[in-house]
C-alpha positions in Angstrom: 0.0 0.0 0.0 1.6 2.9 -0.9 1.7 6.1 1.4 0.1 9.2 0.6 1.6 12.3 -0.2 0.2 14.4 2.9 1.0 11.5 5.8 4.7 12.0 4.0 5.0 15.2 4.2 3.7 15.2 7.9 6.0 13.0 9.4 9.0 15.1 7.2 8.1 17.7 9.0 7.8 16.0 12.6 11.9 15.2 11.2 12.5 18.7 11.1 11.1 19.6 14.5 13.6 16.8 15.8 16.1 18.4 14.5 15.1 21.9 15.4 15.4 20.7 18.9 18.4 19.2 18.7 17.9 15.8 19.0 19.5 13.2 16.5 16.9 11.5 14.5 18.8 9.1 13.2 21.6 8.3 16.2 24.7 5.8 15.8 23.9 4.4 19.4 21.6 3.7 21.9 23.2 6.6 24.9 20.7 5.7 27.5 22.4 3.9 30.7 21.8 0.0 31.4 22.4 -2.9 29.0 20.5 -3.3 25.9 18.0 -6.8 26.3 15.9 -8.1 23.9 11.9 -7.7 24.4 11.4 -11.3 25.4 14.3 -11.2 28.0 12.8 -7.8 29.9 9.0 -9.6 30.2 10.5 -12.2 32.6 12.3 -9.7 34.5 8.9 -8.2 36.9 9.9 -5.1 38.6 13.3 -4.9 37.6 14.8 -2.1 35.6 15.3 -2.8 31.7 16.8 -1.2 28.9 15.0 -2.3 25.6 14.9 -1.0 21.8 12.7 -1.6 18.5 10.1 -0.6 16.5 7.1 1.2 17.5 4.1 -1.1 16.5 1.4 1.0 17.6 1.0 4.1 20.3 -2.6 5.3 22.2 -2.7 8.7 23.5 -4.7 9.2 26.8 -4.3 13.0 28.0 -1.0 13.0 30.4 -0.4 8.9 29.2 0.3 7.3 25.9 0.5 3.2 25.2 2.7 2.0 22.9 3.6 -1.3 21.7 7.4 -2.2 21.3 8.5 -5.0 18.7 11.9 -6.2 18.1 13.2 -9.2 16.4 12.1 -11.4 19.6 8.4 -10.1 20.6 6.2 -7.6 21.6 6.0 -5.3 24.7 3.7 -3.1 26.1 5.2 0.6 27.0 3.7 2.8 29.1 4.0 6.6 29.3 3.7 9.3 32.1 3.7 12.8 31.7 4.2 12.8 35.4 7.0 10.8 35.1 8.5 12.4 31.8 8.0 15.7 32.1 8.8 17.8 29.8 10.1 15.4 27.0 6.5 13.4 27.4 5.6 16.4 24.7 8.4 14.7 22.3 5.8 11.9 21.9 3.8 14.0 19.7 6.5 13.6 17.2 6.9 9.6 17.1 4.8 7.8 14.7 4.4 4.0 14.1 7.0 2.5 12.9 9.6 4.6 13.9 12.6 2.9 16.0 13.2 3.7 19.9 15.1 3.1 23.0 13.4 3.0 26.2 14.4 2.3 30.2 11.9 1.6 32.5 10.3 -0.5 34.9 8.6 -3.7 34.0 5.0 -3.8 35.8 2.2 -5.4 35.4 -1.2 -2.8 34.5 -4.2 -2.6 35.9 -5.6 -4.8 33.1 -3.0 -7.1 33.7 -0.6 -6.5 30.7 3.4 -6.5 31.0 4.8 -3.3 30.0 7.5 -1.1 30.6 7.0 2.1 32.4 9.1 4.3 30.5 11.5 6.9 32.9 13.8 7.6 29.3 13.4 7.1 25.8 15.7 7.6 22.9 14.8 8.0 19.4 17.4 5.5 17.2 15.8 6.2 13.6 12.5 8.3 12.4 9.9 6.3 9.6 9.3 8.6 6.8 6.7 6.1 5.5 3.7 4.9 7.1 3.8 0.8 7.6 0.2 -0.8 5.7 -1.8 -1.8 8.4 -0.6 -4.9 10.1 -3.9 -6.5 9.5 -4.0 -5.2 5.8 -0.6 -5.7 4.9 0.6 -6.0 1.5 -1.7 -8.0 -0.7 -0.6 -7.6 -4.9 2.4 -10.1 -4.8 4.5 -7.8 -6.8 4.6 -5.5 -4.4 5.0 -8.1 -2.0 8.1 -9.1 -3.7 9.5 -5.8 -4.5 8.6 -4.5 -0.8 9.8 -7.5 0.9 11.1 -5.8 3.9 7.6 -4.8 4.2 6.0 -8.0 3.7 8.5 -9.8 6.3 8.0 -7.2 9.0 4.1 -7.6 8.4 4.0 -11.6 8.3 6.0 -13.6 10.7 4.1 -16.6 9.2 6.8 -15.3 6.5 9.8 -14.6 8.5 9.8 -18.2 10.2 9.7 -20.0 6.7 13.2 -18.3 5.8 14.2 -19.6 9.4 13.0 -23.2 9.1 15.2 -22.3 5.1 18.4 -21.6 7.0 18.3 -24.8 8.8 17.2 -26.6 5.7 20.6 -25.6 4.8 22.6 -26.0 7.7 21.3 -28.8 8.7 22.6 -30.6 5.3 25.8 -29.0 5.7 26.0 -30.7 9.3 25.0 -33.9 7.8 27.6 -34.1 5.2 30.5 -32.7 7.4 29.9 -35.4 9.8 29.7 -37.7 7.1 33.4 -36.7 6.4 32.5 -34.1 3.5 34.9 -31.1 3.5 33.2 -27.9 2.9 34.5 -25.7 -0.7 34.2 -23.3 -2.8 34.6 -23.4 -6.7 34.5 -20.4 -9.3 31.6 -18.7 -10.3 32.9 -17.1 -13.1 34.4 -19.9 -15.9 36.5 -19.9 -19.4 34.2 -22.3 -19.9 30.8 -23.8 -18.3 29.8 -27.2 -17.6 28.2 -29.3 -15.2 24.7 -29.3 -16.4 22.5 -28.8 -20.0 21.3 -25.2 -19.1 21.9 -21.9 -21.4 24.4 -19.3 -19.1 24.5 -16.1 -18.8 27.5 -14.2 -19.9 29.2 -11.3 -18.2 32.9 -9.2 -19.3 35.7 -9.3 -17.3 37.2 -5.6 -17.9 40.4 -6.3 -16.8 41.5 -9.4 -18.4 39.5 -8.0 -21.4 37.5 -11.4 -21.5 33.8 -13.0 -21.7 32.8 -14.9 -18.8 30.2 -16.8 -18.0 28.5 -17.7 -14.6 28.4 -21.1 -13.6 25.6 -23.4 -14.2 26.5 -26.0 -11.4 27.6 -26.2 -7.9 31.6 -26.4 -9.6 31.0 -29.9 -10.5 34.1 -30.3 -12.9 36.1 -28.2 -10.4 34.8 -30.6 -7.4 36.2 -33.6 -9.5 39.3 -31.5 -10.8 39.8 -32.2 -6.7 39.2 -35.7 -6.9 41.7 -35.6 -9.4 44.0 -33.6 -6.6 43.5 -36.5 -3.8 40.1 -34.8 -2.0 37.9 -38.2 -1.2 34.7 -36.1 -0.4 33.7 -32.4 -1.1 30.7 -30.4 -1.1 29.5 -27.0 -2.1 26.7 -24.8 -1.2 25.8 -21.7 -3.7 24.4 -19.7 -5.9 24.4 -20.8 -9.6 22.9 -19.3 -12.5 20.6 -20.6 -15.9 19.3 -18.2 -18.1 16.4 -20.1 -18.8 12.4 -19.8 -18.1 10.5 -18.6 -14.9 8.0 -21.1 -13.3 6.4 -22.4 -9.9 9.4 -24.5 -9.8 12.3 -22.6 -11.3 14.2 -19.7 -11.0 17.1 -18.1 -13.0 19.5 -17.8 -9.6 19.3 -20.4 -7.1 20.8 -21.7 -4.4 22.2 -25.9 -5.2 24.5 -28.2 -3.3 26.6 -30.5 -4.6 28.6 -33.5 -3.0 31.0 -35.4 -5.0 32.1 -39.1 -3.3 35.6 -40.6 -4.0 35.3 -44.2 -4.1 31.7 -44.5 -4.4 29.1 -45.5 -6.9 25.7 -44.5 -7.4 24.0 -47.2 -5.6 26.3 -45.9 -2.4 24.9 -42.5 -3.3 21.2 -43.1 -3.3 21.6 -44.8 0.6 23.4 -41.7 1.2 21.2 -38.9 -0.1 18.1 -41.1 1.0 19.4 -40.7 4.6 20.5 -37.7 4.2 16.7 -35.9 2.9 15.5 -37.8 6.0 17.4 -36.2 8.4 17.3 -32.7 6.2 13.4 -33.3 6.6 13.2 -34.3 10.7 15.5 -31.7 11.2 14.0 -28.7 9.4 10.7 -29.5 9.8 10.2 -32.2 12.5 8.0 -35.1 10.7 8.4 -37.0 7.2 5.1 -36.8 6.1 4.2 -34.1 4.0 1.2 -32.7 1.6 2.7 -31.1 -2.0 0.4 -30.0 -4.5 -2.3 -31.7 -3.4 -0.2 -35.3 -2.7 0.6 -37.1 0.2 4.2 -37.5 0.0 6.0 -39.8 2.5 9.7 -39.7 3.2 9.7 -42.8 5.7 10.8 -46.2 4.5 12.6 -47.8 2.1 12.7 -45.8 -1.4 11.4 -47.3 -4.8 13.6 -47.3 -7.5 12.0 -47.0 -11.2 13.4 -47.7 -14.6 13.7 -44.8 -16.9 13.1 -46.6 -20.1 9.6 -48.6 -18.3 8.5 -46.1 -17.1 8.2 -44.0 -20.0 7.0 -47.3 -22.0 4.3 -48.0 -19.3 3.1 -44.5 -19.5 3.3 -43.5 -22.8 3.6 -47.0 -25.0 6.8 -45.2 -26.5 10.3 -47.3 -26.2 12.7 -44.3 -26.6 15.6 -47.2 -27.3 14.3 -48.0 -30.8 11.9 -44.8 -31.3 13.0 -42.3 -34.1 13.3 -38.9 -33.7 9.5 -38.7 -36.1 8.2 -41.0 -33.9 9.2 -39.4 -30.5 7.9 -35.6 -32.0 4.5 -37.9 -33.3 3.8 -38.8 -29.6 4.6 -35.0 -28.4 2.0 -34.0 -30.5 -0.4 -36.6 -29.7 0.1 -35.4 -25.9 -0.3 -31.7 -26.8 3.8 -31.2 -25.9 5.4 -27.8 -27.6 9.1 -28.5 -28.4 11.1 -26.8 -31.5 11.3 -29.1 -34.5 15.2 -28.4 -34.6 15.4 -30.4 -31.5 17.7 -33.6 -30.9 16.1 -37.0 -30.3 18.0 -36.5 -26.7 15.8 -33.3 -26.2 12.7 -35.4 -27.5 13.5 -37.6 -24.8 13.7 -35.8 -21.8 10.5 -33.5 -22.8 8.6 -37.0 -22.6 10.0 -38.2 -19.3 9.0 -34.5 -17.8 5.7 -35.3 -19.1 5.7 -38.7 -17.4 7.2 -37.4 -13.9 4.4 -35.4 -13.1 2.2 -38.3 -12.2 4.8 -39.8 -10.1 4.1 -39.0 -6.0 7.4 -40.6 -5.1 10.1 -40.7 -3.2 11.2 -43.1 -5.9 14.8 -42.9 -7.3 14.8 -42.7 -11.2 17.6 -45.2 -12.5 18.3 -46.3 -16.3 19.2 -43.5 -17.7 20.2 -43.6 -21.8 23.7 -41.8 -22.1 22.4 -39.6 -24.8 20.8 -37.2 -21.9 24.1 -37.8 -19.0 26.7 -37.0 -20.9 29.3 -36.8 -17.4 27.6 -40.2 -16.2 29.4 -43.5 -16.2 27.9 -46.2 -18.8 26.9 -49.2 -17.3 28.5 -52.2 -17.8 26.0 -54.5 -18.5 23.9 -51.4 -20.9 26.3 -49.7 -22.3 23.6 -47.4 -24.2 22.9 -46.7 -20.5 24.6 -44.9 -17.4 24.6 -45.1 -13.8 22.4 -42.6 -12.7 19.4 -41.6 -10.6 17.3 -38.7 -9.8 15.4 -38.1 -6.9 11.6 -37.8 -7.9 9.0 -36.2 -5.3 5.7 -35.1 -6.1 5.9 -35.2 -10.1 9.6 -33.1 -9.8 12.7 -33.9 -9.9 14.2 -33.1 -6.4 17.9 -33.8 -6.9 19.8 -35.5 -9.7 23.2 -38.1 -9.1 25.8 -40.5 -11.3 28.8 -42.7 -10.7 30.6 -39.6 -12.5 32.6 -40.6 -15.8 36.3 -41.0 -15.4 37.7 -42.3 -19.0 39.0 -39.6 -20.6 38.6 -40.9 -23.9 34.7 -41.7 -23.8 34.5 -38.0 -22.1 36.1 -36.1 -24.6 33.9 -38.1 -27.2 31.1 -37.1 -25.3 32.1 -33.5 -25.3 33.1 -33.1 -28.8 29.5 -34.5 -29.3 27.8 -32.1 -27.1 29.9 -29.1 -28.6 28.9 -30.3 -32.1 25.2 -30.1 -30.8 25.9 -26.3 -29.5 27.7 -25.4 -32.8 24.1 -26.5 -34.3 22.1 -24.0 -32.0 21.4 -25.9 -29.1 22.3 -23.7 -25.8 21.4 -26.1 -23.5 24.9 -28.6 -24.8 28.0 -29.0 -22.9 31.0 -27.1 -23.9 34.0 -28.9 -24.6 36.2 -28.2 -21.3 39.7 -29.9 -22.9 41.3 -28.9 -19.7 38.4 -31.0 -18.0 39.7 -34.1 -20.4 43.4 -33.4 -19.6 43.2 -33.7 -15.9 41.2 -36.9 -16.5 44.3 -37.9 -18.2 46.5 -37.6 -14.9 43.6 -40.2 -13.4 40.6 -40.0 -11.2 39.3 -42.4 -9.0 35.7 -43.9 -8.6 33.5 -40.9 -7.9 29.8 -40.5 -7.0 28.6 -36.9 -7.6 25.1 -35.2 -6.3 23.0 -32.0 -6.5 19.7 -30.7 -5.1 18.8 -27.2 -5.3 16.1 -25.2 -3.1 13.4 -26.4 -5.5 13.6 -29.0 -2.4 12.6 -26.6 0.4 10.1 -24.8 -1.4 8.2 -28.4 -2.3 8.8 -29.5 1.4 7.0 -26.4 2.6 4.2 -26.2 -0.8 5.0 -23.5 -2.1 5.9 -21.7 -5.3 9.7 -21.8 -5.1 9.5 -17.8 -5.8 7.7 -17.1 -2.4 11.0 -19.1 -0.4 13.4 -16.6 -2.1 13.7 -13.6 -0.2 14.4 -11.0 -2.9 13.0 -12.4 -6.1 14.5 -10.8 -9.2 12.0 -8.5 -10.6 11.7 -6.4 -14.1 13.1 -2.7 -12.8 10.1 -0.7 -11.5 8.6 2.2 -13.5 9.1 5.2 -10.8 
């Protein structure tokens, strides 16, 4: 809700009568005596004298007393003015609005009607609103101005503020998992030569001093992550932001947070008991239960995970083998299903556009295995189907919720792969893998076994049912016309 011109200009002026008599409306410090508590601390401490500081929620005038409610980042508190007590800065009051920030010292009592408050014997102004909050019952309601205003929106909703809590230990409980799983915590570029990790278009960027074009990365450094396996790390991890310059939906965004492990030694199989242990405790931690409702299904993180063939379960779904379908045959059945896709697409594109058609009417948690090698072009081939590789994706409620392989470490079948996917971007296909020779050439010097893993926050926001834009707390936005 935007503030009117006149309830502006008022409280500009209220700034200037501050100022006019002398006192700092916008100080570097709290200067009244005692030691700054927060709100919840000074309602347990009954007739004792507390220093306390926040926002002013709301303020009733009575003649020669004003009420006022506090709020900092812990609670609300009651505080409770006397001209008889004040004096002649009581008048001062007439010059706070809602929303403005103060420091107070004072007595904590109980009132007549039984509420804690603080009767105030000093108060400090710490910084004066020039905007009116929206009413806290009101509060923002278009979700663009929700978005754009968010430091409006979080102040108003602490339904809000605790789902970006409950985020950070999404997070941190993850990392605490893997570190005491033996996973060392790192960090890998976000600027790269040359991108990789993933089939997603980048976004470019100039590096003015080395007069170069960049691009930001598109993974959580997974070909810098095995570059390390390569250096003698067994187990590594990043969490970050990473960038694909693709299409907004419920489910994606263009910046996002991802983690990535990568496993020395270890398969895929030993990564699906991993990552299925490690959602669990993610889940109990963050959230305290296992059971959840997304989108309308009951999803259930408890027991033993399903594990579905890629191949069946397209076949089963669709009556399409993708192993001996052409690429006519593949776009037929898109059509029949009422699928957009661009007729200059590969028969690997064709592919995956089918499976994401099939996903959605899986509830899960099931782990998708069976991959063809055509759409994992860093997975390792399996031995007994070649035309295959040894991967899985995690699939919850129709989505994919985080994506594995036992990671390819023959230098000659990856640079084959490469010069294929390069060949594919040199037709117009963003989505391709570079060629990363240097990728190839430390290959070369020999890397052991590795398992490698990535969820993003598309995760958290299914865990807690909502569009994954409403669990980003500044979600890019077109520039506002002012």
């Amino acid at each position: 809700m935007e503030e009117t011109k006149n309830v502006r200009e008022e409280r500009l002026e209220k700034l200037n009568k501050l100022k006019e008599l002398g006192i700092d409306p916008y100080p570097s410090k709290i200067t009244l005596s005692g030691k700054h508590i927060s709100v919840t601390t000074a309602r347990d401490l009954m007739d004792k004298k507390v220093l306390v500081a926040g926002r002013i929620w709301s303020i009733r005038v009575h003649g020669g007393v004003t009420f006022a409610d506090l709020k900092d980042g812990s609670g609300l508190i009651q505080l409770f003015f006397q001209k008889k007590v004040l004096n002649d800065k009581y008048n001062i009051l007439k010059l706070i609005d809602t929303g403005d920030f103060l420091a107070v010292s004072g007595t904590v009592i109980k009132t007549q009607a039984g509420e804690i408050s603080i009767l105030v014997d000093d108060f400090q102004i710490l910084s004066k609103s020039i905007r009116q909050l929206p009413s806290i019952w009101y509060g923002l309601k278009d979700t663009e101005e929700r978005y754009r205003q968010r430091y409006v929106d979080l102040l108003l909703n602490d339904e809000l503020k605790e789902l970006f809590k409950k985020k950070s230990v999404f997070w941190n409980s993850m990392r605490q998992f893997l570190i005491e799983k033996g996973f060392l915590e790192v960090e890998t570029p976000v600027l790269e030569n040359t991108v990789g990790g993933a089939d997603a278009n980048p976004f470019t960027t100039h590096h003015g001093a080395l007069d170069i074009d960049l691009y930001l990365r598109i993974s959580m450094g997974e070909l810098w992550q095995k570059r390390l396996m390569v250096a003698g790390f067994d187990k590594t991890f990043e969490i970050g932001r990473q960038f694909r310059n693709e299409g907004l939906s419920r489910e994606h965004l263009q910046d996002y947070t991802q983690m990535e492990f990568y496993w020395g030694y270890a398969n895929y199989e030993d990564s699906m008991a991993l990552v299925e242990e490690m959602y669990k405790f993610v889940a109990k931690e963050t959230f305290g239960k296992l059971k959840f409702e997304i989108a309308g299904k009951k999803v259930d993180l408890e027991g033993k995970w399903k594990k579905i063939d890629y191949t069946e379960t397209i076949k089963e779904k669709t009556r399409t083998d993708i192993v001996i379908a052409t690429e006519k045959e593949l776009k037929e059945k898109l059509k029949s299903l009422e699928i957009k896709y661009d007729n200059n697409i590969t028969k690997a594109r064709l592919i995956d556009i089918l499976w994401k058609h099939v996903r959605k009417e899986i509830v899960g948690p099931v782990f998708l295995i069976g991959h063809p090698v055509e759409v994992s072009p860093l997975a390792k081939r399996m031995i007994d189907k070649p035309n295959n590789v040894e991967r899985y994706q995690v699939i919850i409620a129709g989505s994919e919720m985080g994506n594995g392989y036992s990671e390819l470490n023959d230098p000659i079948d990856q640079a084959e792969r490469f010069e294929e996917q390069q060949k594919l971007r040199d037709e117009g296909d963003p989505e391709a893998q570079m060629n990363d020779w240097d990728f190839v050439r430390a290959l070369e010097y020999g890397m052991p076994p590795v398992s490698g893993f990535g969820v993003s926050e598309r995760l958290f926001s299914f865990l807690v049912d909502k569009p994954i834009k409403e669990t980003v707390l500044f979600p890019l936005l077109r520039p506002e016309k002012i």
